[in-house]
ZAMAR-664189 format. One record per residue (C-alpha): x, y, z; residue number from 1. Coordinates in steps of 0.25 Angstrom, whole numbers. Example, Ala and Ser with C-alpha at 12.3 -4.5 7.8 and 13.67 -1.06 7.14 Angstrom:
BEGIN
{{49; -18; 31}; 1}
{{55; -4; 29}; 2}
END
This chain:
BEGIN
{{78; -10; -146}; 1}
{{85; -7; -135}; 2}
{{93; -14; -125}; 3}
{{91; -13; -111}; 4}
{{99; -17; -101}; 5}
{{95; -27; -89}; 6}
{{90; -20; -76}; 7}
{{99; -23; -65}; 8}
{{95; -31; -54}; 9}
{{95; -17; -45}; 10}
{{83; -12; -55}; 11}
{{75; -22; -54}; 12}
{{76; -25; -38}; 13}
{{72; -10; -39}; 14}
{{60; -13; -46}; 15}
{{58; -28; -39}; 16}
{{57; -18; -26}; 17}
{{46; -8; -32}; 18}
{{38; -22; -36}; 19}
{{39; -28; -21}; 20}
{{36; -12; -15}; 21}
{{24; -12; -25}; 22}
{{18; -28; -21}; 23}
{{22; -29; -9}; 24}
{{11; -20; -2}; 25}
{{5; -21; 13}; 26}
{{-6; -31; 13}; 27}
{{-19; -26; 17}; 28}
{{-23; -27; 30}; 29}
{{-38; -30; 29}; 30}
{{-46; -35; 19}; 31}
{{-52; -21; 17}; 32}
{{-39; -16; 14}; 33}
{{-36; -27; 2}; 34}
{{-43; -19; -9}; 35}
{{-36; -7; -8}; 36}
{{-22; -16; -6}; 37}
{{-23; -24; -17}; 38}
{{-27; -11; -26}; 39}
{{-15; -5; -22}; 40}
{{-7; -17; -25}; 41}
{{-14; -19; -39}; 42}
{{-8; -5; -43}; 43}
{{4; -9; -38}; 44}
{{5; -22; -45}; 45}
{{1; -15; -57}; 46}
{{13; -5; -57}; 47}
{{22; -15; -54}; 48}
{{18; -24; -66}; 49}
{{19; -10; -75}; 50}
{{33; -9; -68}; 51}
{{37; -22; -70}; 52}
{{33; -24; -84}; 53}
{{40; -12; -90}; 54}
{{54; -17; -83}; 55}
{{50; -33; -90}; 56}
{{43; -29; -102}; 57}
{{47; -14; -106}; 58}
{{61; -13; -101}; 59}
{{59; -4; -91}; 60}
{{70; 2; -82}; 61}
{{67; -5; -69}; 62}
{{71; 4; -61}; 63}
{{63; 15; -68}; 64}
{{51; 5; -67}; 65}
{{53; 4; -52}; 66}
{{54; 20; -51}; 67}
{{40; 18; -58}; 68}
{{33; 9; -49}; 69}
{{36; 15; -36}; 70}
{{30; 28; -43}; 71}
{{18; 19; -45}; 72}
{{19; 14; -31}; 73}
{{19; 27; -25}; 74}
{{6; 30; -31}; 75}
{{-1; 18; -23}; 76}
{{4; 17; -10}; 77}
{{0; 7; -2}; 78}
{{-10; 13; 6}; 79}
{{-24; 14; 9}; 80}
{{-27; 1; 15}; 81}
{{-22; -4; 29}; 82}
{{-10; -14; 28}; 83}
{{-6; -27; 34}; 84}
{{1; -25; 47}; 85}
{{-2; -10; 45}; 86}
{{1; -2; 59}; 87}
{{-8; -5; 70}; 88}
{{-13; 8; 75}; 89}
{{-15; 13; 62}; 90}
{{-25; -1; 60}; 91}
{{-32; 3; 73}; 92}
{{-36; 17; 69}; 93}
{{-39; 12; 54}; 94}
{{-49; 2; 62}; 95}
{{-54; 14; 72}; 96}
{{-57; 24; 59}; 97}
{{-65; 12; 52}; 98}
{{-72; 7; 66}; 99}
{{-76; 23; 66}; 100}
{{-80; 23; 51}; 101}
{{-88; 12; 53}; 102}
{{-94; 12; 67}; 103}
{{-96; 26; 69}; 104}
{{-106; 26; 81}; 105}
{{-95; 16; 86}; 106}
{{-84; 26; 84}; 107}
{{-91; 36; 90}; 108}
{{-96; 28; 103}; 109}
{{-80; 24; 106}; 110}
{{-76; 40; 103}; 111}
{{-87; 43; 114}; 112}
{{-81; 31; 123}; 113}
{{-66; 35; 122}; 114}
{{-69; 51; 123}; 115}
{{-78; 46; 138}; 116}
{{-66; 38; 141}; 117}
{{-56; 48; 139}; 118}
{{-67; 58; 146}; 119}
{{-65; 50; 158}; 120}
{{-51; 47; 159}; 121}
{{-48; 63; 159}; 122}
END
């Protein structure tokens, strides 16, 4: 057996970092968007854990175990859902595209209306 030293209180603020970076996700604006949020957080939370438990349980180098997880979480980016206080104008066109996608005899009535309007203006 060998033995292995204590990780210094450096490594495993390293790692402590990778862990917050890897929970502490934007919450989902909508409704709609929590499924796809708490998937991506359910990956997550299963690296960390894999993280996590080779430092406790396996003796892992935690400093090699946080090199692993942000492997892991660049792999699932936080993205495809909108998030909570996400930028305004991007929210406003997201709303147009699914206003068009839905209503597409509505979008196309304001598309005639704004293209008269400019008409008019010139």
């Amino acid at each position: 057996m060998t033995d292995r030293t204590e990780p210094s209180a450096g490594e495993l603020r390293q790692l402590l970092a990778v862990v917050l970076e890897a929970l502490d996700i934007p919450s989902p604006a909508t409704v709609g968007d929590g499924e796809t949020h708490r998937e991506i957080l359910a990956h997550r939370a299963m690296d960390t854990v894999i993280a996590v438990r080779g430092v406790l349980h396996q003796g892992d180098d935690p400093g090699w175990s946080a090199d692993y997880l942000r492997a892991r979480l660049a792999e699932k980016p936080t993205t495809g859902y909108r998030a909570w206080g996400a930028d305004e104008g991007q929210d406003d066109e997201r709303v147009r595209r699914s206003v068009d996608e839905q209503f597409p005899t509505v979008a196309r009535f304001l598309a005639d209306e704004r293209a008269r309007v400019e008409g008019e203006d010139r």
